[in-house]
PyMOL Python script that loads the backbone (N, CA, C, O; Angstrom):
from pymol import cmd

cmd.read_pdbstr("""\
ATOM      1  N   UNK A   1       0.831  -1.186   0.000  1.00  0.00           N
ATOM      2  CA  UNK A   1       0.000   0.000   0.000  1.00  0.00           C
ATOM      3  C   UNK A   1       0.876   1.250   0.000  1.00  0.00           C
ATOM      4  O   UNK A   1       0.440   2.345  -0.353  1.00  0.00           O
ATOM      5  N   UNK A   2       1.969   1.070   0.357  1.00  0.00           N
ATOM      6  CA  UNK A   2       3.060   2.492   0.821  1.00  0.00           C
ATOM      7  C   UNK A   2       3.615   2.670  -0.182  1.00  0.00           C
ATOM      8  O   UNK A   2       3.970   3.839  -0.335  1.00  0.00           O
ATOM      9  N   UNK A   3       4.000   1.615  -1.422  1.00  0.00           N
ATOM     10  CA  UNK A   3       4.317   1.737  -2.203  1.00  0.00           C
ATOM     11  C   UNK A   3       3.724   1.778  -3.512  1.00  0.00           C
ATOM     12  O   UNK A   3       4.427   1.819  -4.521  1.00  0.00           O
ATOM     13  N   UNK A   4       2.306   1.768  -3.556  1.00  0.00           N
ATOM     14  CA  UNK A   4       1.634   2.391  -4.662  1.00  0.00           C
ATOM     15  C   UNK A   4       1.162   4.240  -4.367  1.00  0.00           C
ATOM     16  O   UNK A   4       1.043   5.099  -5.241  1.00  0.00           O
ATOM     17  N   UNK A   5       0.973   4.411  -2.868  1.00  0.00           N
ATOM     18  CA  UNK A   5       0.993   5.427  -2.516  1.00  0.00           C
ATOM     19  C   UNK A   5       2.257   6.686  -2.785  1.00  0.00           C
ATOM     20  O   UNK A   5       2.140   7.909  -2.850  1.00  0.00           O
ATOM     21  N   UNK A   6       3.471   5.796  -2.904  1.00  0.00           N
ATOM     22  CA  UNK A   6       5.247   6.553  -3.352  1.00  0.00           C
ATOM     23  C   UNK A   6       4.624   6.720  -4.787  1.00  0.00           C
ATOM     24  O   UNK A   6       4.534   7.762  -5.436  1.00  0.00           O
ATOM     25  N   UNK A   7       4.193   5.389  -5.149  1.00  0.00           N
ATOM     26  CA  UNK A   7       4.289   5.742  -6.641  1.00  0.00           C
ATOM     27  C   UNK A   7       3.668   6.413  -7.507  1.00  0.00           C
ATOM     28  O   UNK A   7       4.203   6.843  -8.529  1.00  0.00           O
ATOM     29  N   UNK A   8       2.287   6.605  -7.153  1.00  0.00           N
ATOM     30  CA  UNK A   8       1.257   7.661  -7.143  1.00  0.00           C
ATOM     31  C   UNK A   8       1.950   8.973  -7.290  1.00  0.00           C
ATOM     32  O   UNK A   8       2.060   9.564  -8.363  1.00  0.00           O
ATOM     33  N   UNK A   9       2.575   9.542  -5.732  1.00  0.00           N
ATOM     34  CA  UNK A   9       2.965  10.601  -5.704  1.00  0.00           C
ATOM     35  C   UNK A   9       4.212  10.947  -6.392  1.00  0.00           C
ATOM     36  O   UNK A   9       4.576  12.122  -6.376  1.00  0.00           O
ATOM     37  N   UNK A  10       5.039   9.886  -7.108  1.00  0.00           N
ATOM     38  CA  UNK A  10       6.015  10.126  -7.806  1.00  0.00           C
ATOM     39  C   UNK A  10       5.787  10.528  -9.591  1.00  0.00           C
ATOM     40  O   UNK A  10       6.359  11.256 -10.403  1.00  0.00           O
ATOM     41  N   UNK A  11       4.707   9.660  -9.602  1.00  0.00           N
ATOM     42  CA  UNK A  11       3.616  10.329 -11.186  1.00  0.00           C
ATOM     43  C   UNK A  11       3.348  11.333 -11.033  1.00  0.00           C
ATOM     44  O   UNK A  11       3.706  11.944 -12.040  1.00  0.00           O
ATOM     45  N   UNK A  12       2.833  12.075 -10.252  1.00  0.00           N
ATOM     46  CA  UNK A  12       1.785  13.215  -9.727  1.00  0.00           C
ATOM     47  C   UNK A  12       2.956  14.635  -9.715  1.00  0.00           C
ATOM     48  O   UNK A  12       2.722  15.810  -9.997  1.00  0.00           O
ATOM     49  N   UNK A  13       4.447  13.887  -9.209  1.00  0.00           N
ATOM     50  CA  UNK A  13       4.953  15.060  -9.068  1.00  0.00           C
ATOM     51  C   UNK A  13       5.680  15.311 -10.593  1.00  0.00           C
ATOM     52  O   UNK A  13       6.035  16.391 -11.063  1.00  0.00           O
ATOM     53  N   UNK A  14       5.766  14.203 -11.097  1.00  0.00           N
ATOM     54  CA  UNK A  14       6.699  14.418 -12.871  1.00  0.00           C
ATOM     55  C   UNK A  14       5.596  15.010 -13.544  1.00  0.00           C
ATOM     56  O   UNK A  14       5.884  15.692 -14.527  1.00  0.00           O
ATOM     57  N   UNK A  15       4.246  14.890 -13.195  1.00  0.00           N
ATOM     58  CA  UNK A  15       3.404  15.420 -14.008  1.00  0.00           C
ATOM     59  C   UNK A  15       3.240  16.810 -14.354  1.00  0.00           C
ATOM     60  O   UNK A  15       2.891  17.276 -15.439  1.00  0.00           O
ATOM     61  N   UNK A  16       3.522  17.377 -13.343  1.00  0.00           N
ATOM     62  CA  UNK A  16       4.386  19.228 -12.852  1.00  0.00           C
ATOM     63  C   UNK A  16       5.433  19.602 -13.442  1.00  0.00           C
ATOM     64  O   UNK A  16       5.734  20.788 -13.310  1.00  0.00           O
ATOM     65  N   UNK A  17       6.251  18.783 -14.216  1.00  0.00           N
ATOM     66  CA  UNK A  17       7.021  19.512 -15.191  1.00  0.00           C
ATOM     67  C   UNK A  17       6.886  19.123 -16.582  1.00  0.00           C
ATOM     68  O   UNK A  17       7.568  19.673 -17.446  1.00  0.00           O
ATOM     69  N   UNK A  18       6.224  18.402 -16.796  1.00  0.00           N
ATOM     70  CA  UNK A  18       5.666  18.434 -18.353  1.00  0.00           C
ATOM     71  C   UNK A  18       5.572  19.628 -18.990  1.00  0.00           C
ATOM     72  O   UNK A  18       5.149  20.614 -18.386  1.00  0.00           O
ATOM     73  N   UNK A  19       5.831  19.666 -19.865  1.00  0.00           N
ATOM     74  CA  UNK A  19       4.698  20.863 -20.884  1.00  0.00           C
ATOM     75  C   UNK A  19       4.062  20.836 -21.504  1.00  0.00           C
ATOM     76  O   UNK A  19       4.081  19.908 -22.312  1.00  0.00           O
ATOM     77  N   UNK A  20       3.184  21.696 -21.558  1.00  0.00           N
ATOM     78  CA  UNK A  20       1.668  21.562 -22.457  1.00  0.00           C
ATOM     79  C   UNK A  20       1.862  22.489 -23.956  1.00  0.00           C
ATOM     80  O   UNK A  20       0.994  22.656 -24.813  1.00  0.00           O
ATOM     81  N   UNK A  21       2.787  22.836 -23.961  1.00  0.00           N
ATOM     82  CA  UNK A  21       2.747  23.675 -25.353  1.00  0.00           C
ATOM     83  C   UNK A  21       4.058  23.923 -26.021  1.00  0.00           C
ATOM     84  O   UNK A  21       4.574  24.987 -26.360  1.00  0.00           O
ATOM     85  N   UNK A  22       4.514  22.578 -26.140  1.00  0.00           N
ATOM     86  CA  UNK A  22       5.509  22.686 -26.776  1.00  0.00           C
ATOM     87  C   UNK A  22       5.732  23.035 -28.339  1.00  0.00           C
ATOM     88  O   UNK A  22       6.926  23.155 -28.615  1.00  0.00           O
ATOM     89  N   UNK A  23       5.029  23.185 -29.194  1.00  0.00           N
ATOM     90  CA  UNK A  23       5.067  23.440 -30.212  1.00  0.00           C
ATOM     91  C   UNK A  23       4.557  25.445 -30.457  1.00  0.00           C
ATOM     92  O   UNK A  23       4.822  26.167 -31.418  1.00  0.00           O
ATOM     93  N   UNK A  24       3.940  25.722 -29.425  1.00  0.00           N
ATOM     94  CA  UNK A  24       3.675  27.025 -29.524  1.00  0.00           C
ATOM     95  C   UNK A  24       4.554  28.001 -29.314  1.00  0.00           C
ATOM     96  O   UNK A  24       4.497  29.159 -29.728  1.00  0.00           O
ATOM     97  N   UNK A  25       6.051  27.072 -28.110  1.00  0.00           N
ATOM     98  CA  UNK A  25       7.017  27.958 -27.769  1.00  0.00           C
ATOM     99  C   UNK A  25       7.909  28.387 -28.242  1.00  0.00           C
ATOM    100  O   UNK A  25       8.574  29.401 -28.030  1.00  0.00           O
ATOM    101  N   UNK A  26       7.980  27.295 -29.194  1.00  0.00           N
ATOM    102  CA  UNK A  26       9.255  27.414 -30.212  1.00  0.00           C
ATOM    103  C   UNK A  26       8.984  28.227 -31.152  1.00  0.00           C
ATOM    104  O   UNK A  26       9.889  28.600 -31.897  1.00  0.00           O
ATOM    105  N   UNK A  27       7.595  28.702 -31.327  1.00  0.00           N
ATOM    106  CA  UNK A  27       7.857  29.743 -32.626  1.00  0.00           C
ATOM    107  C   UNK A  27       6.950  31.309 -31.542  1.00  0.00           C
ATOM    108  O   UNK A  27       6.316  32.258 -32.003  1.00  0.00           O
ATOM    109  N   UNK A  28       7.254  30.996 -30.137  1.00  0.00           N
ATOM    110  CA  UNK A  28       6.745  32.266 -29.468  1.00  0.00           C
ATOM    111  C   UNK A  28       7.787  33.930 -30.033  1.00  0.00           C
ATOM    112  O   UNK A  28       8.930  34.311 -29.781  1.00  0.00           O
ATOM    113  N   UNK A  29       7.115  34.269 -30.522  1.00  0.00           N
ATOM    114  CA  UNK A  29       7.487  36.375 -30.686  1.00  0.00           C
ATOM    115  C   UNK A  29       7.737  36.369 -32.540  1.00  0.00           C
ATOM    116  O   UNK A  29       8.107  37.284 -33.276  1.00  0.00           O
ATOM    117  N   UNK A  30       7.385  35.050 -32.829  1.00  0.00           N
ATOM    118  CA  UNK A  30       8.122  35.666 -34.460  1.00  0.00           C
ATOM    119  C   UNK A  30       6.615  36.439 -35.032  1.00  0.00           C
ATOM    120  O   UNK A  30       6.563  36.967 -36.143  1.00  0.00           O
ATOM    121  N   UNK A  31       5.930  36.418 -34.479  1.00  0.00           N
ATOM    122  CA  UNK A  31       4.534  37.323 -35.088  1.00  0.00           C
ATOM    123  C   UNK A  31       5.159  38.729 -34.682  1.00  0.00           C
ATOM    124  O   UNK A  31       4.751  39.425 -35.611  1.00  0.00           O
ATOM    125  N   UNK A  32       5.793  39.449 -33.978  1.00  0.00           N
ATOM    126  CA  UNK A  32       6.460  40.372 -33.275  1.00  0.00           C
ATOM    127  C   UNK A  32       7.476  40.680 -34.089  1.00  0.00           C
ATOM    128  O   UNK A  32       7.584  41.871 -34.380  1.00  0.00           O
ATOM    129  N   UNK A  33       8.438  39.739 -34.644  1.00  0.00           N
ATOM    130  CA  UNK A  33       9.606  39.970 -35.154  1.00  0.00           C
ATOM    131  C   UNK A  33       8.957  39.905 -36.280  1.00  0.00           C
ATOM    132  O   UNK A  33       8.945  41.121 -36.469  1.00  0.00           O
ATOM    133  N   UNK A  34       8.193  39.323 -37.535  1.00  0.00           N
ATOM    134  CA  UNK A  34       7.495  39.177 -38.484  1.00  0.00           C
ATOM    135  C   UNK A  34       7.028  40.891 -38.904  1.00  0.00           C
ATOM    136  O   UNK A  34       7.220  41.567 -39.914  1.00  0.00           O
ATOM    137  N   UNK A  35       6.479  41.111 -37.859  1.00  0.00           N
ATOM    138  CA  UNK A  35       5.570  42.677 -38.042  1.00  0.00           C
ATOM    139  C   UNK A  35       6.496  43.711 -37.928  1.00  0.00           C
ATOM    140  O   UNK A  35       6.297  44.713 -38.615  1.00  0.00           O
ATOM    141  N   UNK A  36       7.477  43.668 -37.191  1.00  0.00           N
ATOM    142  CA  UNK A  36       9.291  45.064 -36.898  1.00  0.00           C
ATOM    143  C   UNK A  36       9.843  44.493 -38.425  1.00  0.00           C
ATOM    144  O   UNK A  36      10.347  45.339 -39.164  1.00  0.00           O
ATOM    145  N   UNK A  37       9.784  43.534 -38.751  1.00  0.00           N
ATOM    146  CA  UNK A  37      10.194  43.339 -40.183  1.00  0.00           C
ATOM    147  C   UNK A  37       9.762  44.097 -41.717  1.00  0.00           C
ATOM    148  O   UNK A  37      10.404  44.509 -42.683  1.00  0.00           O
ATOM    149  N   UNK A  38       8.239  44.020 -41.327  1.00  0.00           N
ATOM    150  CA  UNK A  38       7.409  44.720 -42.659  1.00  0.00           C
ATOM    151  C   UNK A  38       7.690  45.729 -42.119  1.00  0.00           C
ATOM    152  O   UNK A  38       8.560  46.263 -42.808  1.00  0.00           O
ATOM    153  N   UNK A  39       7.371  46.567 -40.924  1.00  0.00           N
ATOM    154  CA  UNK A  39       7.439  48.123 -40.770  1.00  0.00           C
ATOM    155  C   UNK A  39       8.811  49.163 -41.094  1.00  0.00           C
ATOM    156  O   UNK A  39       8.898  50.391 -41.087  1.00  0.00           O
ATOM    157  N   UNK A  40       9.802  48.106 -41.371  1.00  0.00           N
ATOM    158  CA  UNK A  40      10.980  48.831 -41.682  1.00  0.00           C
ATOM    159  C   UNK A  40      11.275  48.830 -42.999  1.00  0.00           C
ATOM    160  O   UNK A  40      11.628  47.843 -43.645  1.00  0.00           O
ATOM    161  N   UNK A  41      11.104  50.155 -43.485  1.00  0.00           N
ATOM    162  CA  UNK A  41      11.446  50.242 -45.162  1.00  0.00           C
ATOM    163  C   UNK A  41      13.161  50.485 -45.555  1.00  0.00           C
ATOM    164  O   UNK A  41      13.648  49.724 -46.392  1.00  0.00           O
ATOM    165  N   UNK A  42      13.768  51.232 -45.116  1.00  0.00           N
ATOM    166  CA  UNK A  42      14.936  51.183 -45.059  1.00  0.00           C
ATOM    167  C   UNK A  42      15.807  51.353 -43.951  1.00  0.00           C
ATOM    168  O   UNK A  42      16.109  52.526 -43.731  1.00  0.00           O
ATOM    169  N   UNK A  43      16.328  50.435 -43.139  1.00  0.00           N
ATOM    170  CA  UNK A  43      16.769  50.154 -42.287  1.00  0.00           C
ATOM    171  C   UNK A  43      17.896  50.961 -42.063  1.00  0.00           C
ATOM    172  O   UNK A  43      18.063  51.424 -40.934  1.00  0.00           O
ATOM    173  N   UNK A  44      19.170  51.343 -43.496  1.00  0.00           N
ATOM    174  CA  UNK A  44      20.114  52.381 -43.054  1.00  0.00           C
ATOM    175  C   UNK A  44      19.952  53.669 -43.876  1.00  0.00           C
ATOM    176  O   UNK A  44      20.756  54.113 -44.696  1.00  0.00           O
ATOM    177  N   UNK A  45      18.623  54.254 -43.467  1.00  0.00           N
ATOM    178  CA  UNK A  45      17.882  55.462 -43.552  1.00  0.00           C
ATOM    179  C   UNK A  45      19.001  56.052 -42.896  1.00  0.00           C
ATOM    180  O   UNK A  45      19.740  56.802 -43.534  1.00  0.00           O
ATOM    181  N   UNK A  46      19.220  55.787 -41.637  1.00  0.00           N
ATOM    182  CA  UNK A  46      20.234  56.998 -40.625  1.00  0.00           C
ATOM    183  C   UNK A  46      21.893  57.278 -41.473  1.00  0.00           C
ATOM    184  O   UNK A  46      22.542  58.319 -41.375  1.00  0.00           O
ATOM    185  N   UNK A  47      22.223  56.279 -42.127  1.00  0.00           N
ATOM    186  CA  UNK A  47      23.500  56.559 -42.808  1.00  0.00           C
ATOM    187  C   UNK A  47      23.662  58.051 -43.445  1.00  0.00           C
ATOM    188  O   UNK A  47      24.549  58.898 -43.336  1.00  0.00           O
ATOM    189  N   UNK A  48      22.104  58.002 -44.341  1.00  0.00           N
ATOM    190  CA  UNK A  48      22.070  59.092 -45.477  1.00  0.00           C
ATOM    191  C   UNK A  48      22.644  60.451 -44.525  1.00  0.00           C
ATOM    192  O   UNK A  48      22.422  60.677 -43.335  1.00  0.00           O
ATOM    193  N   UNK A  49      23.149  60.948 -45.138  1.00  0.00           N
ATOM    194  CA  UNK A  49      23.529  62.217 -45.079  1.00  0.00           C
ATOM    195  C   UNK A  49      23.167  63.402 -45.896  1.00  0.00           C
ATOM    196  O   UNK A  49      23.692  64.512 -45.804  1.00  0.00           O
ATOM    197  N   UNK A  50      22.044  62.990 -46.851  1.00  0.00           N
ATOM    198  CA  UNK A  50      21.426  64.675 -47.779  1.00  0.00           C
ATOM    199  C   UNK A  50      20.101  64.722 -46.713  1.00  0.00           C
ATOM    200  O   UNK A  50      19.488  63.944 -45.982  1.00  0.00           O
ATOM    201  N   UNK A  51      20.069  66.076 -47.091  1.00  0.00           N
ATOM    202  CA  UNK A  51      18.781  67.004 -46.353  1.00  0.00           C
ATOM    203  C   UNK A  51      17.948  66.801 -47.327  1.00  0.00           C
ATOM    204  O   UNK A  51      17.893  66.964 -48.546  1.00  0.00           O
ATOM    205  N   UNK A  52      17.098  66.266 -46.187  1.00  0.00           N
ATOM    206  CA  UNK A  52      15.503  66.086 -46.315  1.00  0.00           C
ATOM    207  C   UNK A  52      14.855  67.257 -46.629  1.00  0.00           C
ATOM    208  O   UNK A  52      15.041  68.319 -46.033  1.00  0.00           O
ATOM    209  N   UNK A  53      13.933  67.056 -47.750  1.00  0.00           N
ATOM    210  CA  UNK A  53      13.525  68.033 -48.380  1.00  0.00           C
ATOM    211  C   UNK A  53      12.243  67.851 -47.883  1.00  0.00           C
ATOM    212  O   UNK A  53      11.894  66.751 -47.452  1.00  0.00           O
ATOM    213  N   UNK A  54      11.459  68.873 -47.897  1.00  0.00           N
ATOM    214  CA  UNK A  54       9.903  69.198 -47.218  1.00  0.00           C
ATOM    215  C   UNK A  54       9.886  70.978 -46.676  1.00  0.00           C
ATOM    216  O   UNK A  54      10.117  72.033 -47.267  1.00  0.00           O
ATOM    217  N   UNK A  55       9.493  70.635 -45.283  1.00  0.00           N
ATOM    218  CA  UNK A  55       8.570  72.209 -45.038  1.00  0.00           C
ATOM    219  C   UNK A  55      10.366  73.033 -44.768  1.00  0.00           C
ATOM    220  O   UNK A  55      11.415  72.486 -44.430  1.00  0.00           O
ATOM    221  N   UNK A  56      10.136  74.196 -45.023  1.00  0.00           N
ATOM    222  CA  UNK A  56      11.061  75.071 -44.219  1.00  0.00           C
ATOM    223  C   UNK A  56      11.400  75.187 -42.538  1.00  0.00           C
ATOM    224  O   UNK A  56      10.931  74.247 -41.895  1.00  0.00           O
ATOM    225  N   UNK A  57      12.022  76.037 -41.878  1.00  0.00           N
ATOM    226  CA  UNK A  57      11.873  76.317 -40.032  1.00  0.00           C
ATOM    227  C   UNK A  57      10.734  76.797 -39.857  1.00  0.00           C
ATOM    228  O   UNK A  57       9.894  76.300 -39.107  1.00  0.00           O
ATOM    229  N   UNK A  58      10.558  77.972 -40.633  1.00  0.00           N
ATOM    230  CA  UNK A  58       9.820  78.756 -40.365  1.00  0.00           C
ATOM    231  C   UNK A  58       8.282  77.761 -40.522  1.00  0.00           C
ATOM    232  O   UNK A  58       7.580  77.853 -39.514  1.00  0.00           O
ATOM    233  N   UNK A  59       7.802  77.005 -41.450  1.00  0.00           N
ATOM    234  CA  UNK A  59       6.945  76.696 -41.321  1.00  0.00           C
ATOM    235  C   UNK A  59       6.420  75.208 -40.673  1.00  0.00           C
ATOM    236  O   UNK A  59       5.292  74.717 -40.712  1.00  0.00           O
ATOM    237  N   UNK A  60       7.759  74.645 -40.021  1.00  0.00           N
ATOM    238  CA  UNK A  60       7.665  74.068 -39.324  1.00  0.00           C
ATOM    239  C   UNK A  60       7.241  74.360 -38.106  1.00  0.00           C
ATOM    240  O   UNK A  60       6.470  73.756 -37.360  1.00  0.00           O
ATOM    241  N   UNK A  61       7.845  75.385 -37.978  1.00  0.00           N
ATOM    242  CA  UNK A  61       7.490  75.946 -36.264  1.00  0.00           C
ATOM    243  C   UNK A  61       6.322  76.033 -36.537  1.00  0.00           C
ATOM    244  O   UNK A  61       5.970  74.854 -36.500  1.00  0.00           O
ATOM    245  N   UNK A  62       5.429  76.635 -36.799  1.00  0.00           N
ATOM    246  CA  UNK A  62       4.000  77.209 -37.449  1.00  0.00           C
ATOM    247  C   UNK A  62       3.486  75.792 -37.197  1.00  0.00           C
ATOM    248  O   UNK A  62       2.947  75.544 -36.119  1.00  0.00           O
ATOM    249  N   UNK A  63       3.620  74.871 -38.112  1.00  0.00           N
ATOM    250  CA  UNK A  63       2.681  73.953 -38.281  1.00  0.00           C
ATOM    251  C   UNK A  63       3.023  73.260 -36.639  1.00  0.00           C
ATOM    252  O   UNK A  63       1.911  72.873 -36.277  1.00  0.00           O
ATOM    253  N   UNK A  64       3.854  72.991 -35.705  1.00  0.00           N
ATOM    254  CA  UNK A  64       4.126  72.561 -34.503  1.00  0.00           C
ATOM    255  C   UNK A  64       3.811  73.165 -33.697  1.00  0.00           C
ATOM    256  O   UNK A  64       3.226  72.469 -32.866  1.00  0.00           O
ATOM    257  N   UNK A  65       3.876  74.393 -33.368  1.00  0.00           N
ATOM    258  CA  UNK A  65       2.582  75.599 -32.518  1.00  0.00           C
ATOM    259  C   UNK A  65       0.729  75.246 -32.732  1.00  0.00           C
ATOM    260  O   UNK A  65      -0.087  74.936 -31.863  1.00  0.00           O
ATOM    261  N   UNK A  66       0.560  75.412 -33.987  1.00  0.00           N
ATOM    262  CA  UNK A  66      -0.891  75.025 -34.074  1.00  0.00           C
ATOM    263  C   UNK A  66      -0.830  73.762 -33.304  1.00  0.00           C
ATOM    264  O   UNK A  66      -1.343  73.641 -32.191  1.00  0.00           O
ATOM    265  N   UNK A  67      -0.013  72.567 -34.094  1.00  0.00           N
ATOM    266  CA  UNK A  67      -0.516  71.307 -33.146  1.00  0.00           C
ATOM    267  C   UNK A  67      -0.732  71.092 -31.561  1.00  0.00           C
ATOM    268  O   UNK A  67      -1.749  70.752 -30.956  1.00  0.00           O
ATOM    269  N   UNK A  68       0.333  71.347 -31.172  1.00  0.00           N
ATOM    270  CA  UNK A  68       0.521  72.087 -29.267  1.00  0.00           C
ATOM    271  C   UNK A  68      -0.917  72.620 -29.339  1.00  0.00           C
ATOM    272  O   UNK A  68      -1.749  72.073 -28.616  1.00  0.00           O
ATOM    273  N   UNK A  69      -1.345  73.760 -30.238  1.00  0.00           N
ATOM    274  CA  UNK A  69      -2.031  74.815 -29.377  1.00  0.00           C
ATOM    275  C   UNK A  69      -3.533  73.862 -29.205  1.00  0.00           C
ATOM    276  O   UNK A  69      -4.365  74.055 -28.318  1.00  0.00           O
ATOM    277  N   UNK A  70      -3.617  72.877 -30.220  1.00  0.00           N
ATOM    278  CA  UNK A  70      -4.775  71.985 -30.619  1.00  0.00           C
ATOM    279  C   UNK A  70      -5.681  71.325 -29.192  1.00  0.00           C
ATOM    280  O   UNK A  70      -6.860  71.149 -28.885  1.00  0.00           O
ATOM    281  N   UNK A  71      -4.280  71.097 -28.563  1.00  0.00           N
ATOM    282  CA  UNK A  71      -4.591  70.680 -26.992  1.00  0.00           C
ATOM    283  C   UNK A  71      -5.283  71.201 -25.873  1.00  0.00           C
ATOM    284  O   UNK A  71      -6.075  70.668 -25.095  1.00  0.00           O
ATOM    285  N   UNK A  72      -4.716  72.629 -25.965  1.00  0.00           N
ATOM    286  CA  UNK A  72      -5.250  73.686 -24.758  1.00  0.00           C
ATOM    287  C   UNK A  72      -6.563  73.011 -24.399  1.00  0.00           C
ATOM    288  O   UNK A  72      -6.725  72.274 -23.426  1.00  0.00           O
ATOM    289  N   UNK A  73      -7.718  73.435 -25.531  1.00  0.00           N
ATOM    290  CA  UNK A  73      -8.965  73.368 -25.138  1.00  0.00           C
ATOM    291  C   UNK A  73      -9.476  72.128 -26.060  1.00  0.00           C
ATOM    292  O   UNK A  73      -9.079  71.443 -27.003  1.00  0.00           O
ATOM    293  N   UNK A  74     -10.710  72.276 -25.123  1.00  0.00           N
ATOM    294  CA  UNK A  74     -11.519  70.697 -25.947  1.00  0.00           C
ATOM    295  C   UNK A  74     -12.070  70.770 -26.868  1.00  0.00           C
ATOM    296  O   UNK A  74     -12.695  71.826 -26.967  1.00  0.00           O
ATOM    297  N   UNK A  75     -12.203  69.769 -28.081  1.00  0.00           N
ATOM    298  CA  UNK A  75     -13.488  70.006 -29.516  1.00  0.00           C
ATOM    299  C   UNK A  75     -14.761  71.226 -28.663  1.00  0.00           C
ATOM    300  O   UNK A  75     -14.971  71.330 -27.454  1.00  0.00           O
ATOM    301  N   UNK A  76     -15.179  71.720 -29.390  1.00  0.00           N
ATOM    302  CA  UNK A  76     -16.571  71.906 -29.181  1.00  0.00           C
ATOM    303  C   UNK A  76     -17.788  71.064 -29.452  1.00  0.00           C
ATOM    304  O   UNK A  76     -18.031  70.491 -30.514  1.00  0.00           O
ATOM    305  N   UNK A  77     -18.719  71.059 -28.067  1.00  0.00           N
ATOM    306  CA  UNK A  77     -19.518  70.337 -28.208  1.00  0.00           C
ATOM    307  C   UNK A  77     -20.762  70.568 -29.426  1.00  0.00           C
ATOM    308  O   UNK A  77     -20.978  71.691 -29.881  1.00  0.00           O
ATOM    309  N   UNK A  78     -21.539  69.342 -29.877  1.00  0.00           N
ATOM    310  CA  UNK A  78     -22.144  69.383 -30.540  1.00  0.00           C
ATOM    311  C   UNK A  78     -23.449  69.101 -30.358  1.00  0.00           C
ATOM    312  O   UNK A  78     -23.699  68.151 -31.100  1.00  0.00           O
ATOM    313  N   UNK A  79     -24.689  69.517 -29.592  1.00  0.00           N
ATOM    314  CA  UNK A  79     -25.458  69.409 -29.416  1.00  0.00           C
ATOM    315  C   UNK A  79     -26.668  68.508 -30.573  1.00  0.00           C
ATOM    316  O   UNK A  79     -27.159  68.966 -31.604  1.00  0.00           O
ATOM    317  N   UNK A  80     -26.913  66.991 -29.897  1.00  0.00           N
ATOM    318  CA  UNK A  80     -27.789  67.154 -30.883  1.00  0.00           C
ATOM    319  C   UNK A  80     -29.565  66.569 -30.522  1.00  0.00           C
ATOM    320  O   UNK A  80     -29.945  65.451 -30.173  1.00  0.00           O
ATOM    321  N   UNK A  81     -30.196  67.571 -30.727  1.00  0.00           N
ATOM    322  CA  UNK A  81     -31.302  67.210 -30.542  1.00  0.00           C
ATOM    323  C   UNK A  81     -32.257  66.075 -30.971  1.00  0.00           C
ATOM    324  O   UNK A  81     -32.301  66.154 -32.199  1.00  0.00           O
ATOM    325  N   UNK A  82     -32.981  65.139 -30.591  1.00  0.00           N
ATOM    326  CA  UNK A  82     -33.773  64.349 -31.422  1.00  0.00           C
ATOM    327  C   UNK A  82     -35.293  64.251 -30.608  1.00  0.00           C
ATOM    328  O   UNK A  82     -35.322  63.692 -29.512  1.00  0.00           O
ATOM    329  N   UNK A  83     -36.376  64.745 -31.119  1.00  0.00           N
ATOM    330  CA  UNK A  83     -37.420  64.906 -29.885  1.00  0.00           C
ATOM    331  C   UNK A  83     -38.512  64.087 -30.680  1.00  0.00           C
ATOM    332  O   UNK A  83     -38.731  64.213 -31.885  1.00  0.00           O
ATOM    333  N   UNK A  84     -39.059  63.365 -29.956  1.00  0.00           N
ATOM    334  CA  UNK A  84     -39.776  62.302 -30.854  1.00  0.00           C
ATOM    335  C   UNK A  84     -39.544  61.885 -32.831  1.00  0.00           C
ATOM    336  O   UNK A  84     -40.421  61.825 -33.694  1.00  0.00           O
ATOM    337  N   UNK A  85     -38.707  61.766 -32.905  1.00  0.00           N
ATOM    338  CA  UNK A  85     -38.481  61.057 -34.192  1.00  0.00           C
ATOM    339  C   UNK A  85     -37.553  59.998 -33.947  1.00  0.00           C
ATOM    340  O   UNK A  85     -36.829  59.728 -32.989  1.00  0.00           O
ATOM    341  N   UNK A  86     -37.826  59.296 -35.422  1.00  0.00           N
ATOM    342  CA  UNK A  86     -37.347  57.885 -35.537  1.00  0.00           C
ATOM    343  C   UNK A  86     -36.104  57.640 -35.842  1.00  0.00           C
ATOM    344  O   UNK A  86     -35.275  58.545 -35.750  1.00  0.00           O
ATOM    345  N   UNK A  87     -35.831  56.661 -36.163  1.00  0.00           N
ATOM    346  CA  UNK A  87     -34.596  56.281 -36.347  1.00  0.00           C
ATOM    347  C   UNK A  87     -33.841  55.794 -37.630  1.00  0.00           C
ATOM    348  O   UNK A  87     -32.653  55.685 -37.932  1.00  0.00           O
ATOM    349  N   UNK A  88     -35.351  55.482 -38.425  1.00  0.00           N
ATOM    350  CA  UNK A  88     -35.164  55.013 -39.695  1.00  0.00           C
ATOM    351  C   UNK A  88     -36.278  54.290 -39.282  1.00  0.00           C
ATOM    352  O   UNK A  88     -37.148  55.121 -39.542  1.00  0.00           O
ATOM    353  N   UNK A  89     -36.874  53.324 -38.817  1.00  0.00           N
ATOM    354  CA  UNK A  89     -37.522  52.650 -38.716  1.00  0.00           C
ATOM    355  C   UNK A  89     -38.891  52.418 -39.159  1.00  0.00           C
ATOM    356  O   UNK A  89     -39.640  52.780 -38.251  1.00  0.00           O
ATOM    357  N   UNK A  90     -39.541  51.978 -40.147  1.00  0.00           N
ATOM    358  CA  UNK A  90     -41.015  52.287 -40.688  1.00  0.00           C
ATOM    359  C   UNK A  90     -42.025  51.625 -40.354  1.00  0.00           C
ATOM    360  O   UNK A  90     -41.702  50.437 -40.357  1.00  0.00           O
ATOM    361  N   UNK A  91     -43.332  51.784 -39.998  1.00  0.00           N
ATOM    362  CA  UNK A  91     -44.299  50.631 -39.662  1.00  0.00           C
ATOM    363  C   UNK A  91     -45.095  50.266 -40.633  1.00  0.00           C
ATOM    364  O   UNK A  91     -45.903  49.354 -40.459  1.00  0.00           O
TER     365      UNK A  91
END
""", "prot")
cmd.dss("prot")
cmd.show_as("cartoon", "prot")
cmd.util.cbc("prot")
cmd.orient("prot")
């Protein structure tokens, strides 16, 4: 009896290091590494050394002030009334 009872608890405890997902681990983060893959179009972008052509200072600053200033205050609300009418709905 003592020794189906050892042996019991000697199954019971190997059963605690099994794993249940061995096939899921081995390919765990490449959906991660898969997706940093497509999002990078040119990787030695930083090498280049010509100036990027686009807005000027001056209208950089401009367009980066408005954005900041966008924050201060909230959308304005939009009130909207609906006083007995439908919804679309026809009888």
């Amino acid at each position: 009896m003592i020794k189906m009872l050892l042996a019991i608890a000697a199954l019971a405890s190997l059963v605690g290091c099994s794993t249940t997902t061995p096939h899921y681990d081995a390919r765990f983060g490449d959906a991660v590494r898969d997706a940093k893959r497509k999002m990078t179009i040119h990787p030695d972008a930083g090498k280049n050394t010509d100036q990027a052509l686009g807005l000027d200072g001056r209208a950089s600053r401009e367009t980066m002030q408005r954005y900041q200033d966008s924050f201060k205050e909230p959308p304005p609300v939009v009130n909207v009334i609906n006083i007995g009418g439908s919804t679309g709905s026809s009888r």
